[in-house]
PyMOL Python script that loads the backbone (N, CA, C, O; Angstrom):
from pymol import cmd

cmd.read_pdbstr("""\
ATOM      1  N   UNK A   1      85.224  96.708  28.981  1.00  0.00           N
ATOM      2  CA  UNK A   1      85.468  95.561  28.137  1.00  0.00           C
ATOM      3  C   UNK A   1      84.126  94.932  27.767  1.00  0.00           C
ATOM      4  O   UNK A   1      83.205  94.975  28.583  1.00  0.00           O
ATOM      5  N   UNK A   2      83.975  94.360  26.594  1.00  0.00           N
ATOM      6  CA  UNK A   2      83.082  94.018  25.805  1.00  0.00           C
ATOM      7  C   UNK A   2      82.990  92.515  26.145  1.00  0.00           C
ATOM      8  O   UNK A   2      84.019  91.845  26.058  1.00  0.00           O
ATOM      9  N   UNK A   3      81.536  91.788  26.624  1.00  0.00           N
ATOM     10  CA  UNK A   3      81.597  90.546  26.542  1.00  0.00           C
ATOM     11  C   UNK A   3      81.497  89.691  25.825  1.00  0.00           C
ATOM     12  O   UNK A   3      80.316  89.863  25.522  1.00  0.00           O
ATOM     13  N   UNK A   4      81.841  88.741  25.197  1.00  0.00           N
ATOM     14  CA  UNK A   4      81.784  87.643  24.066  1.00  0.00           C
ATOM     15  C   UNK A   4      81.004  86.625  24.289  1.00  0.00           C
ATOM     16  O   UNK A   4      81.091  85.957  25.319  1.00  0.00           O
ATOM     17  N   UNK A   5      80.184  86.399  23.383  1.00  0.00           N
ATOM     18  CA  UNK A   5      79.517  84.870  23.256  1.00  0.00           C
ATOM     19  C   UNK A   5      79.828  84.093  23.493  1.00  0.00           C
ATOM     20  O   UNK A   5      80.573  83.756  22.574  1.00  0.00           O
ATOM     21  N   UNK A   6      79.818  82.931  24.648  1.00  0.00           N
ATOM     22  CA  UNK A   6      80.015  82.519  24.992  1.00  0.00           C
ATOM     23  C   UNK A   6      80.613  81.151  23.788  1.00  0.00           C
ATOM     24  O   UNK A   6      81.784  80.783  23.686  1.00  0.00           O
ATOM     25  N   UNK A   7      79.551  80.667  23.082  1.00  0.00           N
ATOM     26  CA  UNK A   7      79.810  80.138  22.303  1.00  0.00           C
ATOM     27  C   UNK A   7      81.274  80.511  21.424  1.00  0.00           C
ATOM     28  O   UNK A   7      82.050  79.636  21.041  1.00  0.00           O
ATOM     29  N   UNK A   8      81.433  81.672  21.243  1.00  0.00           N
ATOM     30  CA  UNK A   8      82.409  82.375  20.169  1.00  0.00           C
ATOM     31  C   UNK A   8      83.850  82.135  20.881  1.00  0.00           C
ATOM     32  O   UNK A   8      84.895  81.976  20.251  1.00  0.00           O
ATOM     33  N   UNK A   9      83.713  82.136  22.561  1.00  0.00           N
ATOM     34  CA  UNK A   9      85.214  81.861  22.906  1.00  0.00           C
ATOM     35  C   UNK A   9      85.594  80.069  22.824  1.00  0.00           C
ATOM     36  O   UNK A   9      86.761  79.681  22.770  1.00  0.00           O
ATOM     37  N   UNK A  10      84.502  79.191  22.827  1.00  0.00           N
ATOM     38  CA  UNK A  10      84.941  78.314  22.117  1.00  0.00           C
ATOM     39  C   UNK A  10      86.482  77.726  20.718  1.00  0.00           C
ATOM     40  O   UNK A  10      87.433  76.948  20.648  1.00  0.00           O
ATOM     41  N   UNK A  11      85.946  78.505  20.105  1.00  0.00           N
ATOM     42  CA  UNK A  11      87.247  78.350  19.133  1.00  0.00           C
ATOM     43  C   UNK A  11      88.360  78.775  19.739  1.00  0.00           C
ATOM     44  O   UNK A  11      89.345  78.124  19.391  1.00  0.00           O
ATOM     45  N   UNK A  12      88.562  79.572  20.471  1.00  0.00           N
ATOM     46  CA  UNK A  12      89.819  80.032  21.160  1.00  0.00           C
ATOM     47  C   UNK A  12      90.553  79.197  21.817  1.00  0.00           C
ATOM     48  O   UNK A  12      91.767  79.364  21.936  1.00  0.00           O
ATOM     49  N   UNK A  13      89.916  78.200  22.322  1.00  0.00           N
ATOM     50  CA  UNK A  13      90.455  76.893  23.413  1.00  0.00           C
ATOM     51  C   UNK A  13      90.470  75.491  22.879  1.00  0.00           C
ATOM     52  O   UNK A  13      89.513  75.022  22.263  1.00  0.00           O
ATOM     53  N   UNK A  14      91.630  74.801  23.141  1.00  0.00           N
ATOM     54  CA  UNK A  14      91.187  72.870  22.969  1.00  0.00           C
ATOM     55  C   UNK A  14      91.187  72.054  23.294  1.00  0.00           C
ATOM     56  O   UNK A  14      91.428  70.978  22.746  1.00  0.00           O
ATOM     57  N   UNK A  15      90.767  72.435  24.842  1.00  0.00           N
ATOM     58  CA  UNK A  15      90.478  71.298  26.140  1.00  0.00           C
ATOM     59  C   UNK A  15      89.757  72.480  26.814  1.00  0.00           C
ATOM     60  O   UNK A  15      90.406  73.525  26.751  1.00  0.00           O
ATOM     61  N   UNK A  16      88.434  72.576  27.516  1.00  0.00           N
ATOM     62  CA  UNK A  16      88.213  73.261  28.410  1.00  0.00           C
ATOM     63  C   UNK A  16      87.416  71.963  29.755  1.00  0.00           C
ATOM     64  O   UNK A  16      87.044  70.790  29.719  1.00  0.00           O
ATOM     65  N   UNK A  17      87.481  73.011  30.747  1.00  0.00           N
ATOM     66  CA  UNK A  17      86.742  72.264  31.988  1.00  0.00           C
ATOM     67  C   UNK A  17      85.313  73.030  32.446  1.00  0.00           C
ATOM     68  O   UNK A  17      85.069  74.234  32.377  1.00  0.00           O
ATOM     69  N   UNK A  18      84.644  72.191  32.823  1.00  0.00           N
ATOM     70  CA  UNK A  18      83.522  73.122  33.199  1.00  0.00           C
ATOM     71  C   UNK A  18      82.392  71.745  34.483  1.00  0.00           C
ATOM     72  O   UNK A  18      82.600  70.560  34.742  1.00  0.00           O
ATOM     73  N   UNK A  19      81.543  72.485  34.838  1.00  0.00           N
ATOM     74  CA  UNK A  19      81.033  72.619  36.625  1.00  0.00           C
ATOM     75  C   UNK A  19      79.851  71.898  35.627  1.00  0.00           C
ATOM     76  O   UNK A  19      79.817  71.854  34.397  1.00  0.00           O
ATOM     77  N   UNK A  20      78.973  71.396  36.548  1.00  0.00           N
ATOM     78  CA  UNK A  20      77.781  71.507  35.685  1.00  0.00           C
ATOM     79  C   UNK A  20      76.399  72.280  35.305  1.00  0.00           C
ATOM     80  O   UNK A  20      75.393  72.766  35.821  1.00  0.00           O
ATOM     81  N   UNK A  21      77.045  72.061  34.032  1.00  0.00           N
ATOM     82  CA  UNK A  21      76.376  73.449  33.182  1.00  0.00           C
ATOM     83  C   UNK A  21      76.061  73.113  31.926  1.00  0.00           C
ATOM     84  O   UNK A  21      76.788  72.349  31.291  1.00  0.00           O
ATOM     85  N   UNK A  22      74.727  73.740  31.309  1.00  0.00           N
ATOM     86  CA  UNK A  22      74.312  73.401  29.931  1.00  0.00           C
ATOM     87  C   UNK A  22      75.450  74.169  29.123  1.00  0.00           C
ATOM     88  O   UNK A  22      75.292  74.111  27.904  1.00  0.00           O
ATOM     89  N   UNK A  23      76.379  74.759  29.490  1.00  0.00           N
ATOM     90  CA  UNK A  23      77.452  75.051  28.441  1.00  0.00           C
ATOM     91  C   UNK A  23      77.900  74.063  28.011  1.00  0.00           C
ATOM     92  O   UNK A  23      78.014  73.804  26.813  1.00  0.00           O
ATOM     93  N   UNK A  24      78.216  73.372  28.921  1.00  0.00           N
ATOM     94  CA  UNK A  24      79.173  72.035  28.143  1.00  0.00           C
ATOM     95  C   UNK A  24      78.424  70.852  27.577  1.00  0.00           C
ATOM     96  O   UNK A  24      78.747  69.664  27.591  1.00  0.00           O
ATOM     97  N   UNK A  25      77.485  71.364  27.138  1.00  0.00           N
ATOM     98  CA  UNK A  25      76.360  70.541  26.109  1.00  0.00           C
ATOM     99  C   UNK A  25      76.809  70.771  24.847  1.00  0.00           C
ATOM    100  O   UNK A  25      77.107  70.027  23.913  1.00  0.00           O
ATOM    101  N   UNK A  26      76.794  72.513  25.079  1.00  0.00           N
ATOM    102  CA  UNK A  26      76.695  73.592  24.074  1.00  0.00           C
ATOM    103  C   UNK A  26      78.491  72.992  23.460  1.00  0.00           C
ATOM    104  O   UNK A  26      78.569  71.997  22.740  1.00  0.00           O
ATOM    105  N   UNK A  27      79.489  73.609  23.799  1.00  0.00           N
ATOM    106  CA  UNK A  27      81.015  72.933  23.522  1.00  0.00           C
ATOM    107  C   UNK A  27      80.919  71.815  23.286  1.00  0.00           C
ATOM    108  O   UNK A  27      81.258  71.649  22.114  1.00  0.00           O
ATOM    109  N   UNK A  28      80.616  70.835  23.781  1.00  0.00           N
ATOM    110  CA  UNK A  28      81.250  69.212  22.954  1.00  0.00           C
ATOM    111  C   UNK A  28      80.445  68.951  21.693  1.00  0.00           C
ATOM    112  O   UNK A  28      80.621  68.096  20.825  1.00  0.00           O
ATOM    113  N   UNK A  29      79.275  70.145  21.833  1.00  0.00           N
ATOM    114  CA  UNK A  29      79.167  70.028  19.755  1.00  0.00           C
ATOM    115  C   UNK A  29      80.423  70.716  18.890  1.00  0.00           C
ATOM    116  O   UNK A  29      80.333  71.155  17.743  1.00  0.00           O
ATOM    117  N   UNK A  30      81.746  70.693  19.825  1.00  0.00           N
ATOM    118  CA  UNK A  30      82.664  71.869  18.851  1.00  0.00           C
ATOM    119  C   UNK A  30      83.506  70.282  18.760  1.00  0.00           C
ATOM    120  O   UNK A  30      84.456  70.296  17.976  1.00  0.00           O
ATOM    121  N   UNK A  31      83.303  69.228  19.324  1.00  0.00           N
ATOM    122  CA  UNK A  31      83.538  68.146  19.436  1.00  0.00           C
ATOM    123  C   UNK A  31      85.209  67.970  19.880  1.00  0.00           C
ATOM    124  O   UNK A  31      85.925  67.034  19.525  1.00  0.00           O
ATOM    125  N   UNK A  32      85.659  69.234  20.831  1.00  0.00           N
ATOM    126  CA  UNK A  32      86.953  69.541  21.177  1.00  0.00           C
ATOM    127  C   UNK A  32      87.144  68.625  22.562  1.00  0.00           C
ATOM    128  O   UNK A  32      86.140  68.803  23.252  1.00  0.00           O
ATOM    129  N   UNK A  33      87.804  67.974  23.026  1.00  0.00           N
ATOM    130  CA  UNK A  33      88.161  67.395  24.547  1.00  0.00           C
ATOM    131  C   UNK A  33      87.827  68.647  25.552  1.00  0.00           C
ATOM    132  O   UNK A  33      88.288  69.787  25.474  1.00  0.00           O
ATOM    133  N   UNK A  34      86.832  68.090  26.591  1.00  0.00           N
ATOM    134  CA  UNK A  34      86.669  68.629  27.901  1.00  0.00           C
ATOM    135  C   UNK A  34      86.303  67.540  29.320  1.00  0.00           C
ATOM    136  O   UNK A  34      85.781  66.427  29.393  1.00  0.00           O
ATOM    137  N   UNK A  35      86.802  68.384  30.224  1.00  0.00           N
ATOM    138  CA  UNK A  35      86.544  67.598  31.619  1.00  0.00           C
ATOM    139  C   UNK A  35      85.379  67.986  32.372  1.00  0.00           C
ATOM    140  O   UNK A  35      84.975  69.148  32.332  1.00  0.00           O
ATOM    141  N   UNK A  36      84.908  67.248  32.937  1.00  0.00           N
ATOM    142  CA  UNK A  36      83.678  67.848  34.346  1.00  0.00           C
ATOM    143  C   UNK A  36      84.132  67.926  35.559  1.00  0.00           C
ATOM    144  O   UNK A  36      84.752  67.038  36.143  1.00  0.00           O
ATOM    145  N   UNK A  37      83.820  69.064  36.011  1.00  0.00           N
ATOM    146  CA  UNK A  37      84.370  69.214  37.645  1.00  0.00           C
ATOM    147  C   UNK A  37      83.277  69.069  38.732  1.00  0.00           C
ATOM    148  O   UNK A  37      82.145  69.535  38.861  1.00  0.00           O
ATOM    149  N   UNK A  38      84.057  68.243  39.463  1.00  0.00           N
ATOM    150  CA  UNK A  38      82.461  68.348  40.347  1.00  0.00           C
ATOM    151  C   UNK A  38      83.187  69.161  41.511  1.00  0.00           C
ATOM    152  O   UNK A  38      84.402  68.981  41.601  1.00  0.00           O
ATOM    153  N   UNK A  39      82.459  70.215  42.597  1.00  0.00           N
ATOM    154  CA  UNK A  39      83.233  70.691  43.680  1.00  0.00           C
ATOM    155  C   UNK A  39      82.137  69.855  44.597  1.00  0.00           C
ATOM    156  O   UNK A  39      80.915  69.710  44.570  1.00  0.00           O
ATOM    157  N   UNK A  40      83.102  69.437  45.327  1.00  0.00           N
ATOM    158  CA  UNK A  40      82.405  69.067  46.838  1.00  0.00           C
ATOM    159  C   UNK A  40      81.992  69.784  47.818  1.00  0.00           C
ATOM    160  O   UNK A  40      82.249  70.988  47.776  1.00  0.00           O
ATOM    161  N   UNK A  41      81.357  69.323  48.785  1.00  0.00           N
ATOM    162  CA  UNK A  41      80.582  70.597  49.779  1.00  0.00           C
ATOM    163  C   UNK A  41      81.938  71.047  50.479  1.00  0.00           C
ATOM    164  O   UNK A  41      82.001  72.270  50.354  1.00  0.00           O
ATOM    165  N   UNK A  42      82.863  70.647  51.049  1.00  0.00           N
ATOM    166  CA  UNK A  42      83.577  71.205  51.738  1.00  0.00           C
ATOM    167  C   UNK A  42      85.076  71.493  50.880  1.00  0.00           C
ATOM    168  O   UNK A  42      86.184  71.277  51.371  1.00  0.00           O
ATOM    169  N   UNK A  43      84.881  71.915  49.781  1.00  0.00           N
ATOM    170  CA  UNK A  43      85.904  72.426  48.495  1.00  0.00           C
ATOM    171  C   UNK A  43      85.619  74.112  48.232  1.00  0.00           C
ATOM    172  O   UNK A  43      84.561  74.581  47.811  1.00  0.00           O
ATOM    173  N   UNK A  44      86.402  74.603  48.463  1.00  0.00           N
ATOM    174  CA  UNK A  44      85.909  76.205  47.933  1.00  0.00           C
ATOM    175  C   UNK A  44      86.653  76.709  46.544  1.00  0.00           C
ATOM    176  O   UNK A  44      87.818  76.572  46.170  1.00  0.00           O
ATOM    177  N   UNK A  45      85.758  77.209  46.064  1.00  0.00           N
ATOM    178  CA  UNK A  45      85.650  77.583  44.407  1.00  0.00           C
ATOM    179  C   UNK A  45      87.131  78.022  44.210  1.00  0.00           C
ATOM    180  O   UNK A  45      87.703  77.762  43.152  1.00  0.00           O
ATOM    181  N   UNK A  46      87.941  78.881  45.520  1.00  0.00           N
ATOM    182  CA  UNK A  46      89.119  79.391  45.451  1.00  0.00           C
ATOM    183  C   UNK A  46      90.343  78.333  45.353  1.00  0.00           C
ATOM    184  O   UNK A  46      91.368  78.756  44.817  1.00  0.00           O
ATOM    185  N   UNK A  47      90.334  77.285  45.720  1.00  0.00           N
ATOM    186  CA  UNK A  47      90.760  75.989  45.956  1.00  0.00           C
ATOM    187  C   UNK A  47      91.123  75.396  44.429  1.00  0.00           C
ATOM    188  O   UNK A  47      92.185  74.828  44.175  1.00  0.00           O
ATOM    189  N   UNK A  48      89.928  75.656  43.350  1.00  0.00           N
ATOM    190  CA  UNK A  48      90.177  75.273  42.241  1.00  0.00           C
ATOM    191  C   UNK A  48      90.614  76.282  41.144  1.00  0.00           C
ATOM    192  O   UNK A  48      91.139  76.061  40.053  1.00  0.00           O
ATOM    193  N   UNK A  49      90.237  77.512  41.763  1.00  0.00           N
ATOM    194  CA  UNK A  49      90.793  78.304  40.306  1.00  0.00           C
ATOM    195  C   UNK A  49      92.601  78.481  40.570  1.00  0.00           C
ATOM    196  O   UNK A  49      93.463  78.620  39.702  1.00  0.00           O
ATOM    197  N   UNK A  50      92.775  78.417  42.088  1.00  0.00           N
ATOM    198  CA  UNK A  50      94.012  78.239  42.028  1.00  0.00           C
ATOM    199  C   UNK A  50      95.024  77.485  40.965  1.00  0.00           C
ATOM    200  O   UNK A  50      96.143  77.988  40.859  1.00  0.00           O
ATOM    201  N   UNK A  51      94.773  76.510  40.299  1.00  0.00           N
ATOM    202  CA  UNK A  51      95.166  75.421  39.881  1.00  0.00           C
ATOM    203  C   UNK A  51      95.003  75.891  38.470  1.00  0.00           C
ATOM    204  O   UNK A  51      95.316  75.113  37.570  1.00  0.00           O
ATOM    205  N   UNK A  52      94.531  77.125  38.172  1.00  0.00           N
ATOM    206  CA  UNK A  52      94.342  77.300  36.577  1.00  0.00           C
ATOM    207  C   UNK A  52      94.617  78.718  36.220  1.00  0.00           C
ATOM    208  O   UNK A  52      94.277  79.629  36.974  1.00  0.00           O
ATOM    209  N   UNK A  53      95.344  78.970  34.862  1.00  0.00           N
ATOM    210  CA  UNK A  53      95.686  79.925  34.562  1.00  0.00           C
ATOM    211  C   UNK A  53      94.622  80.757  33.596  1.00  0.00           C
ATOM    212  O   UNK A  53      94.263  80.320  32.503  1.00  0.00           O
ATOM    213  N   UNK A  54      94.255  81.783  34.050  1.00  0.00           N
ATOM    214  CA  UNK A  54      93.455  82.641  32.829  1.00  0.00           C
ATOM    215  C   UNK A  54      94.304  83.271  32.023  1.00  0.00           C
ATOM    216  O   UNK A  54      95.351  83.755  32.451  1.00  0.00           O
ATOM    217  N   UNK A  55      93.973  83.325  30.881  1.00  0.00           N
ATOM    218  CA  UNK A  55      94.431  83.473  29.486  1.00  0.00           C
ATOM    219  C   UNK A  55      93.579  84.534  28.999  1.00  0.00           C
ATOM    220  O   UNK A  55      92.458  84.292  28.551  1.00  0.00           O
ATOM    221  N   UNK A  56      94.130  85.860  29.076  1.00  0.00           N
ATOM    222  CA  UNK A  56      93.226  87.505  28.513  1.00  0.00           C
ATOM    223  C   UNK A  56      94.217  88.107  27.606  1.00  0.00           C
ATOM    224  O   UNK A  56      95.383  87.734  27.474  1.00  0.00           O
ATOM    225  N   UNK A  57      93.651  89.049  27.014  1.00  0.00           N
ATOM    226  CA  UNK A  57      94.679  89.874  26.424  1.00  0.00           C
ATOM    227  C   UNK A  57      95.527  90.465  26.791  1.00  0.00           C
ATOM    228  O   UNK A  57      96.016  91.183  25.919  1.00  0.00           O
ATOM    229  N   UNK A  58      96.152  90.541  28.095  1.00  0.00           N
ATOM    230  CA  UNK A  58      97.376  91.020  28.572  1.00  0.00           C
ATOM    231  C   UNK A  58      98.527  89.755  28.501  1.00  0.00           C
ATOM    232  O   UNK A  58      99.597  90.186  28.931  1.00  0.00           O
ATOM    233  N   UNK A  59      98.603  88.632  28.176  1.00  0.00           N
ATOM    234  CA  UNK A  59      98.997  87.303  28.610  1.00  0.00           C
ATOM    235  C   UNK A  59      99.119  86.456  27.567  1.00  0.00           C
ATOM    236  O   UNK A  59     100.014  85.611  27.589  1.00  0.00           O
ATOM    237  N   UNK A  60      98.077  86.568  26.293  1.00  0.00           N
ATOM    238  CA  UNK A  60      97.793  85.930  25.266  1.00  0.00           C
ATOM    239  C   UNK A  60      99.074  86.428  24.240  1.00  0.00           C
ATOM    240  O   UNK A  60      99.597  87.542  24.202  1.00  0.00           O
ATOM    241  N   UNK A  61      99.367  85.323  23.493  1.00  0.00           N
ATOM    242  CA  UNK A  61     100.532  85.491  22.705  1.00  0.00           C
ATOM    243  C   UNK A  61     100.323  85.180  21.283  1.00  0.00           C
ATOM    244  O   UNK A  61     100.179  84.006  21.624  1.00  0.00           O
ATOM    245  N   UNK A  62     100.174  85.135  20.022  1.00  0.00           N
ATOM    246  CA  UNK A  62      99.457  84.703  18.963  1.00  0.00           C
ATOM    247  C   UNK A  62     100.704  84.464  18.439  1.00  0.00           C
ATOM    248  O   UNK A  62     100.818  83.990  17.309  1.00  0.00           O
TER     249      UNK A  62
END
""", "prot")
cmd.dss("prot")
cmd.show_as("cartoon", "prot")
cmd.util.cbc("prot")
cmd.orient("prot")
């Protein structure tokens, strides 16, 4: 599988969340709603993706 620009999956979404990261500099120039996550020291990364669904081409519905 081929990776995408990061920028380019932008349009695909219209709320995203993100950690902190110069991505989400990059996205709120798409001027779409997003959240910041902060994880705490005693939070594991598994803890939060639980809580969210990925959306790929097996799943995606147009």
């Amino acid at each position: 599988m081929q990776e995408e620009p990061i920028n380019d999956v932008f349009t695909l979404v219209d709320f995203a969340f993100f950690d902190n990261s110069s991505i989400m500099i990059d996205y709120l120039n798409t001027l779409k709603s997003a959240a910041y996550i902060e994880i705490r020291n005693d939070q594991k990364m598994n803890d939060l993706t639980a809580c969210f669904h990925t959306i790929d081409e097996f799943n995606f519905k147009k």
